[in-house]
C-alpha positions as CSV (number, residue, x, y, z in Angstrom):
1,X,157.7,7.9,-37.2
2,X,156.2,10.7,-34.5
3,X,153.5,7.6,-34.5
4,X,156.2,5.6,-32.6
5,X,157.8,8.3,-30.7
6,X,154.6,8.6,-29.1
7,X,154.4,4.9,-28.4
8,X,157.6,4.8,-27.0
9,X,156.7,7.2,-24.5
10,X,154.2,5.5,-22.9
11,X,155.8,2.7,-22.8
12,X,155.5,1.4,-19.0
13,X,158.8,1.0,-17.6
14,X,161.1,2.5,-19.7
15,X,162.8,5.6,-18.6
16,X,165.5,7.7,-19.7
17,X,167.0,10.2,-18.6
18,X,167.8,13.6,-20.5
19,X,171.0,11.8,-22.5
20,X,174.1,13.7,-21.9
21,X,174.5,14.8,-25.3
22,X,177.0,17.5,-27.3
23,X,175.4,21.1,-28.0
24,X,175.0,20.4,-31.4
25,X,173.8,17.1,-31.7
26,X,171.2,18.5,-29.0
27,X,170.1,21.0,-31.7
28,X,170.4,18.5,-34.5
29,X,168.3,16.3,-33.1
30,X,165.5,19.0,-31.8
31,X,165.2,21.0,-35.3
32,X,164.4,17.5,-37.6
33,X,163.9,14.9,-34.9
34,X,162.7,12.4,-37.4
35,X,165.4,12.5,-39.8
36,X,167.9,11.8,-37.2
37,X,166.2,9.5,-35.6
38,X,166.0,7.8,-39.2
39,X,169.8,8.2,-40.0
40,X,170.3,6.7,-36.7
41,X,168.0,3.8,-37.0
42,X,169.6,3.1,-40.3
43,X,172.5,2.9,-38.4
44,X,171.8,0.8,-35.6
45,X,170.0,-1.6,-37.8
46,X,172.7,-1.7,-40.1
47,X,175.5,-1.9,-37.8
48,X,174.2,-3.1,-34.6
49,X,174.0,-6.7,-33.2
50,X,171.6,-8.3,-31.4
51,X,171.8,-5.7,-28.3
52,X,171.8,-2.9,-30.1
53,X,174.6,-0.2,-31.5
54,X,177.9,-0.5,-29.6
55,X,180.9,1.7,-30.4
56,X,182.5,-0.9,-32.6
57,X,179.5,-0.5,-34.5
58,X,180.2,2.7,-34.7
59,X,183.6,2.2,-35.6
60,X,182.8,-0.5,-38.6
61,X,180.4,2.4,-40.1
62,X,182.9,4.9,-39.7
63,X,185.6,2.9,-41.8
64,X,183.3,1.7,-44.0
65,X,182.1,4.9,-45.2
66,X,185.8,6.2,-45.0
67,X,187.3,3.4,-47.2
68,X,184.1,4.1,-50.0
69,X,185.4,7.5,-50.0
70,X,189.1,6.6,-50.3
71,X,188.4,4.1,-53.0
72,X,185.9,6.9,-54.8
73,X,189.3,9.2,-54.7
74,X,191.4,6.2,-56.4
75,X,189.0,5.7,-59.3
76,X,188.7,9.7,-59.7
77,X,192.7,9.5,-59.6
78,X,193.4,6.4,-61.9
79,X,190.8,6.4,-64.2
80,X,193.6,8.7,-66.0
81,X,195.9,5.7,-65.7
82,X,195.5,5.2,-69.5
83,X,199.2,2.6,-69.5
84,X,198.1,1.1,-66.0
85,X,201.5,1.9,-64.5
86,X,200.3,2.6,-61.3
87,X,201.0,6.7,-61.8
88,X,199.2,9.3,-64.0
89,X,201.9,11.1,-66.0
90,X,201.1,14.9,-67.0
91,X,200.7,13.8,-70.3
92,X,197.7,11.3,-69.4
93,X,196.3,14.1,-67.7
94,X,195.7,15.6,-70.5
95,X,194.5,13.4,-73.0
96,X,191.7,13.0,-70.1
97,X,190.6,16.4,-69.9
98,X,189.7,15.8,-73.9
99,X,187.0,13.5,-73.2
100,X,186.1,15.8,-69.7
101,X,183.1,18.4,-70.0
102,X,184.1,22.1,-68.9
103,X,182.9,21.4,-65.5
104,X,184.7,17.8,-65.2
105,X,188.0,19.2,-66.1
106,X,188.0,22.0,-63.7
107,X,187.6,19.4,-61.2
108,X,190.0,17.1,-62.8
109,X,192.5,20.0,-62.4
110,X,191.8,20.7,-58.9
111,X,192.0,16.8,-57.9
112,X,195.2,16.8,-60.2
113,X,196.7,19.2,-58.1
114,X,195.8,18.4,-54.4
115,X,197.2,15.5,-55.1
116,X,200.3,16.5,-57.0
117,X,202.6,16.9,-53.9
118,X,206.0,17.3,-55.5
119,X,204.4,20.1,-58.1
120,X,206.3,17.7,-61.1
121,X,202.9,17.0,-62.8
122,X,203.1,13.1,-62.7
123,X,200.9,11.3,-59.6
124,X,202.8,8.6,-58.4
125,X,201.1,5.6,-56.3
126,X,202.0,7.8,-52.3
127,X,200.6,10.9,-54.1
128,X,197.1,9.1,-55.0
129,X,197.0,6.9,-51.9
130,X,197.7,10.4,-49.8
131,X,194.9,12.1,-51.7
132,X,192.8,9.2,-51.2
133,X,193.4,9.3,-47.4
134,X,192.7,12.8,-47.6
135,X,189.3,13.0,-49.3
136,X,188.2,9.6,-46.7
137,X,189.1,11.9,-43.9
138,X,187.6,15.0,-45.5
139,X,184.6,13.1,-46.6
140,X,183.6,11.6,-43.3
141,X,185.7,13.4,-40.6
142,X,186.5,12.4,-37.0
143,X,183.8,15.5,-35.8
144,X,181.5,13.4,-38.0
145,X,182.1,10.1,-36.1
146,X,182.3,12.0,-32.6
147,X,178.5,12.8,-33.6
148,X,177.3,9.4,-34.6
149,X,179.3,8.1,-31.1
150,X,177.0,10.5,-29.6
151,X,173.9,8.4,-29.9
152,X,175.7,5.9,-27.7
153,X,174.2,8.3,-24.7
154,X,171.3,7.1,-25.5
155,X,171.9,3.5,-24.0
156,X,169.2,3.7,-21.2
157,X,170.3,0.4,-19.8
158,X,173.7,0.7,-19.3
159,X,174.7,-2.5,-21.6
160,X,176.9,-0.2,-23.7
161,X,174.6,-0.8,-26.4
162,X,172.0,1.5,-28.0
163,X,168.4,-0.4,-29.4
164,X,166.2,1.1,-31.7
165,X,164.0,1.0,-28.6
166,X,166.3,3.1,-26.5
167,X,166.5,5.3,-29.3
168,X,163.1,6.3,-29.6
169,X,162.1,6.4,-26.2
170,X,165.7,8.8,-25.8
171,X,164.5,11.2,-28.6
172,X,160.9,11.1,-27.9
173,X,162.0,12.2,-24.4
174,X,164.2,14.6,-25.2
175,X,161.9,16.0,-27.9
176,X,158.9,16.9,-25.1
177,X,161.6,18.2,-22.6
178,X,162.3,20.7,-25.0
């Protein structure tokens, strides 16, 4: 990887400029350049079109990884389900922390009850969607998107897309300014 950050900056005819970046994705960036110029190649490559990484990439990524959280939560939640109601009664609670190891039911009870709003016991369908929502957004947080939008400052040619290109040539840069 330093192999092509070195490349990229002596690449004739490609400048960039010291990218208007946040504090700490500044210091992210400068203490393990290559992995976060790998977690952001992963990203534009995965999520990018033909130009590059725009900020509906950005957006896709962000509710894709949100909605493998929330559906993580619901199988956590449901897999309790044992009559397929829709709702885990107290009493299915139970019977799964026989089959839980002592580990897997202390988390069972602390899932149980973050998502037990009412305090009755019973997880109805608003309780597990809510704790769903809850452990998407806690999970991958909006100060966690703000950061991966932050690699849009790296668009050197103002297209409002970011290439891998752009993105070594913008780390590599800032990297030896440092």
């Amino acid at each position: 990887m330093r192999l092509l950050l070195i490349l990229f900056v002596l690449w004739p005819g490609f400048a960039l400029a010291d990218p208007d970046l946040p504090a700490s994705v500044k210091a992210r960036i400068l203490k393990a350049p290559d992995r976060w110029l790998a977690e952001m190649t992963r990203l534009v490559a995965g999520f990018g079109g033909p130009a590059g990484l725009t900020s509906e990439g950005i957006d896709r990524h962000v509710a894709v990884e949100r909605a493998a959280a929330r559906a993580n939560a619901l199988r956590d939640l449901l897999s309790a389900d044992l009559d397929g109601d829709g709702a885990v009664s107290a009493e299915e609670g139970q019977e799964m922390n026989l089959v839980l190891s002592a580990r897997g039911r202390g988390a069972w009870a602390l899932r149980q009850a973050a998502a037990d709003q009412d305090g009755n016991g019973t997880l109805v369908g608003a309780e597990i969607v809510g704790f769903a929502q809850a452990q998407a957004l806690d999970r991958f947080s909006d100060r966690r998107a703000d950061g991966l939008r932050a690699v849009l400052a790296f668009d050197a040619d103002g297209d409002g897309a970011v290439s891998i290109a752009e993105l070594l040539k913008g780390v590599a840069t800032l990297v030896d300014g440092a």
